[in-house]
C-alpha positions in Angstrom: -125.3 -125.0 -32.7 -122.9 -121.7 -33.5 -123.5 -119.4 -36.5 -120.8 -118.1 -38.5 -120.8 -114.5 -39.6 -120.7 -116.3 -43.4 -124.5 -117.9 -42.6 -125.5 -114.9 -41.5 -125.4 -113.5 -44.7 -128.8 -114.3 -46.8 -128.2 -116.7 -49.9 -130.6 -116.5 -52.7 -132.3 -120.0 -52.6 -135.6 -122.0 -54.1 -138.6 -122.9 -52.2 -140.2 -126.0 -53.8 -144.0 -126.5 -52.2 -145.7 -129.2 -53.0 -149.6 -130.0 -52.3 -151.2 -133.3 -52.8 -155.0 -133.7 -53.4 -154.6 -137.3 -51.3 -152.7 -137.8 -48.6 -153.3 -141.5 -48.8 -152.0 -142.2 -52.4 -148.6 -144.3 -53.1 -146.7 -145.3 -55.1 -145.0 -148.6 -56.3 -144.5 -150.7 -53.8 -146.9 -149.4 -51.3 -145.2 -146.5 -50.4 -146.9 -143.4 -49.3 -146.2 -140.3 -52.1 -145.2 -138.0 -49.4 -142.9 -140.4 -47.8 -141.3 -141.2 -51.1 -141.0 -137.6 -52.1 -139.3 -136.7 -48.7 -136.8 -139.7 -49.2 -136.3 -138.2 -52.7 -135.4 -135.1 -51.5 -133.2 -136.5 -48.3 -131.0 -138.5 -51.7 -131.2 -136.1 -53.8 -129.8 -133.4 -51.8 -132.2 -130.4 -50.8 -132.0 -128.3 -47.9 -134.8 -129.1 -45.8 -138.2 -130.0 -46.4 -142.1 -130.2 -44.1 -145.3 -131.8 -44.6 -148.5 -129.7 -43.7 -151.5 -131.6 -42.8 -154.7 -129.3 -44.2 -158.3 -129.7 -43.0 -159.8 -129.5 -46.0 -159.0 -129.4 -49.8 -159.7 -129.4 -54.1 -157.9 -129.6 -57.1 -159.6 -128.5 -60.1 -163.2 -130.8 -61.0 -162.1 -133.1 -58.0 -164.6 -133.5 -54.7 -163.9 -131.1 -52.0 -162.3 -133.0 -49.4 -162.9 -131.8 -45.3 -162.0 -133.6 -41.9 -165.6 -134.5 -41.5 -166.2 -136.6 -44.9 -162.5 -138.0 -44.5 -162.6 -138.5 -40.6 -160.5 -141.8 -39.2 -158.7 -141.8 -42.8 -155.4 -139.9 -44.5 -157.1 -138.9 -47.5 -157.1 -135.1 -46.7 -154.8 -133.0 -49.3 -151.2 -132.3 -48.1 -148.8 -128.8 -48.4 -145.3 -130.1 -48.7 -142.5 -127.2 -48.4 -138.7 -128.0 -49.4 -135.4 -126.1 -49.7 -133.0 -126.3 -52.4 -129.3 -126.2 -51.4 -127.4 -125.9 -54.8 -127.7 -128.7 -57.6 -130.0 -131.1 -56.1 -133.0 -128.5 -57.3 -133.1 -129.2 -61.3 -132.9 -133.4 -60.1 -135.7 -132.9 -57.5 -138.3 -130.8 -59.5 -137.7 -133.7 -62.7 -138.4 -136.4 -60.0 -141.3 -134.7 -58.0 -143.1 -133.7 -61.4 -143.1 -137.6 -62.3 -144.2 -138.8 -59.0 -147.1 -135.9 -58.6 -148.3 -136.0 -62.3 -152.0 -134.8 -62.1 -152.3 -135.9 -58.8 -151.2 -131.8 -57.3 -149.6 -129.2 -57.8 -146.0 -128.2 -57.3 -144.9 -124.2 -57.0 -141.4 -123.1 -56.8 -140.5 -119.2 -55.7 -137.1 -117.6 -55.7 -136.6 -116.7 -51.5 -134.1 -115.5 -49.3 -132.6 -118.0 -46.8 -130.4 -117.1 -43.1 -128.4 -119.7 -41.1 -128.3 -122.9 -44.1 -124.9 -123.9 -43.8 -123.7 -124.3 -47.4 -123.6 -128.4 -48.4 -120.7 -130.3 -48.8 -120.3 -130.7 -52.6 -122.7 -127.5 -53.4 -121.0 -126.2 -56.4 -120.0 -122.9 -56.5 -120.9 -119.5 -58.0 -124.4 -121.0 -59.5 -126.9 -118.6 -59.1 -130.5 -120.2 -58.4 -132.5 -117.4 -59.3 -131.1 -117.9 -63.1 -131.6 -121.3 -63.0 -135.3 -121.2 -61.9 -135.8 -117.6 -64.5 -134.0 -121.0 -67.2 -136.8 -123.8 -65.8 -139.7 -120.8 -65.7 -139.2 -120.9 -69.2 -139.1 -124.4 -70.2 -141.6 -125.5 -67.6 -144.5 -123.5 -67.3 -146.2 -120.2 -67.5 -145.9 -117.4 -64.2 -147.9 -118.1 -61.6 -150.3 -116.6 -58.9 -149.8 -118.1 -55.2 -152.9 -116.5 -53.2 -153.5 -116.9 -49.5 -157.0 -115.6 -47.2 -156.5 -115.1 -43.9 -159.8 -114.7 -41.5 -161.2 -116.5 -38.6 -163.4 -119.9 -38.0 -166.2 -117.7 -36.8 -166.2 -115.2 -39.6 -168.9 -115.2 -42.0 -170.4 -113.7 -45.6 -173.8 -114.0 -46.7 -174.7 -116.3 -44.2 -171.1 -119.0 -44.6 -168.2 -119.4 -43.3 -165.6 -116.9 -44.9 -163.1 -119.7 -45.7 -166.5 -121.6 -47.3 -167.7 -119.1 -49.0 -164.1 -118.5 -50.4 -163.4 -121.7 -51.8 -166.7 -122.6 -53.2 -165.9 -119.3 -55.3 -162.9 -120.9 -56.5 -164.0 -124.0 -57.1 -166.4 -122.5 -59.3 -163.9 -120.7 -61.5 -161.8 -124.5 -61.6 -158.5 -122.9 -59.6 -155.9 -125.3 -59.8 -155.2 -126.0 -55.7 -157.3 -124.6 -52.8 -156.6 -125.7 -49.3 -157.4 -124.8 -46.2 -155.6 -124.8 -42.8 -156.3 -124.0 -39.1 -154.1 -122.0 -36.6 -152.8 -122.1 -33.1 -153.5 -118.2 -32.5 -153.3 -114.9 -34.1 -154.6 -111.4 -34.9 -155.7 -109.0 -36.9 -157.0 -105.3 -36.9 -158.7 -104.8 -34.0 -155.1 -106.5 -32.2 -156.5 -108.9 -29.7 -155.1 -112.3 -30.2 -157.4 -115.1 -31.0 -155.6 -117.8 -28.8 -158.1 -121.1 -28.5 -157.9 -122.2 -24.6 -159.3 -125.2 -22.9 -162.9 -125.0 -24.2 -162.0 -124.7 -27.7 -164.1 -121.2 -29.0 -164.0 -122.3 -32.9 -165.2 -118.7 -33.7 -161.5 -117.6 -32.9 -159.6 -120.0 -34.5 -157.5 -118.5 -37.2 -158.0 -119.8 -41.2 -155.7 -119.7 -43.7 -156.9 -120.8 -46.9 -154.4 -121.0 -50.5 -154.9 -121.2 -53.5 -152.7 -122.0 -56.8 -153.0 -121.7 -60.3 -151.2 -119.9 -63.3 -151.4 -116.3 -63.7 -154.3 -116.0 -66.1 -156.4 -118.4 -64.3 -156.5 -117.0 -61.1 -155.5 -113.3 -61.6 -158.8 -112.4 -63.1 -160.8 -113.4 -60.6 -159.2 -111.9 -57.1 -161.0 -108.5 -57.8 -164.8 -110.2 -57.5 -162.9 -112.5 -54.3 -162.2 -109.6 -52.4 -165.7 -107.9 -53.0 -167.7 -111.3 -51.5 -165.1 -111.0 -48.7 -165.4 -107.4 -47.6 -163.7 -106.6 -44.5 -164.3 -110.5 -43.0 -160.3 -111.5 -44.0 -157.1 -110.1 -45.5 -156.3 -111.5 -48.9 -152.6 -111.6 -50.2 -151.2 -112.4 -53.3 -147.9 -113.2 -54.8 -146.0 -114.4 -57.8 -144.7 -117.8 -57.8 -141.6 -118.5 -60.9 -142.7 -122.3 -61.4 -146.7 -123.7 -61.8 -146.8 -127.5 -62.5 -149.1 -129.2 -63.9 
């Protein structure tokens, strides 16, 4: 598929991520919520939109959720990202908050976005950061998206850094924490951890997020990253939109 020069120039678009605590929930009809939120956005007009499968998962006061107490079922939380592509956003985010309720978490961030051809209809000279600063306001407070990186194998104080991590947060009632496994990767030393045949779990790369609004999670990143030491790299960023 060609490129014009015109997509090559970055336009100033919405990411919408959404995380489920169940996979398995539905809603009327039977439906899985994933699937229905995916149709949603396919009607309503977004951009583009995936579904992460994590390995293991909490919401605030609910169980923590792994692949080895949910194995042979779809119960394990879910990372949903989406695109906006001009009006559908405002639509989407209204239908997504009544469909998630309690049941996750839904972030929206301001990004920049190469090679998405504009959509037929898209109205013109909207600017999407203003209307997220607009729903910001009117929605919910600012909020903190945070994000460990560190290996399978890596431990503190006798655990699992990833473990370790998200029993901390658990304990302070963060909003989402989940938990995903890599392909491959590196870090510091610059050899890349790249699983083969015999699966070495020690080198499997860990990425574990977390959610919440600012002064829920903010506080506590400074005691985070002295448990962790130098087992992982710990990032943080500001996300415009926190629901619920």
């Amino acid at each position: 598929m060609s490129v014009t020069a015109n997509e090559r120039v970055p336009q100033t678009r919405v990411s919408v991520k959404i995380g489920i605590w169940n996979g398995a929930r539905t809603v009327k009809g039977g439906q899985l919520l994933y699937q229905r939120l995916l149709t949603d956005a396919v009607t309503l007009g977004m951009g583009g939109g995936t579904v992460w499968a994590q390995v293991e998962g909490s919401q605030r006061r609910r169980v923590w959720r792994t692949v080895q107490s949910e194995i042979g079922s779809n119960e394990l939380p879910l990372w949903m990202e989406f695109l906006e592509a001009g009006t559908a956003l405002t639509p989407f985010l209204e239908t997504a908050r009544a469909r998630v309720g309690d049941q996750g978490v839904i972030v929206c961030e301001t990004v920049q976005v190469w090679n998405m051809p504009a959509l037929r209809g898209e109205a013109r000279g909207r600017q999407e950061g203003d209307r997220l600063s607009t729903m910001s306001r009117q929605a919910a407070k600012a909020g903190v998206q945070l994000q460990i990186y560190t290996l399978e194998g890596s431990k503190v104080a006798g655990k699992p850094v990833y473990q370790a991590a998200a029993e901390y947060l658990r304990a302070k009632e963060v909003m989402w924490i989940s938990t995903s496994r890599g392909m491959a990767g590196f870090g510091a030393e610059r050899r890349i951890h790249r699983p083969g045949w015999f699966v070495r779990r020690e080198d499997i790369p860990i990425i574990l997020t977390a959610v919440d609004v600012k002064e829920r999670l903010e506080p506590h990143i400074p005691e985070l990253i002295s448990l962790l030491g130098d087992q992982a790299v710990v990032s943080t960023r500001a996300v415009d939109w926190v629901h619920p």
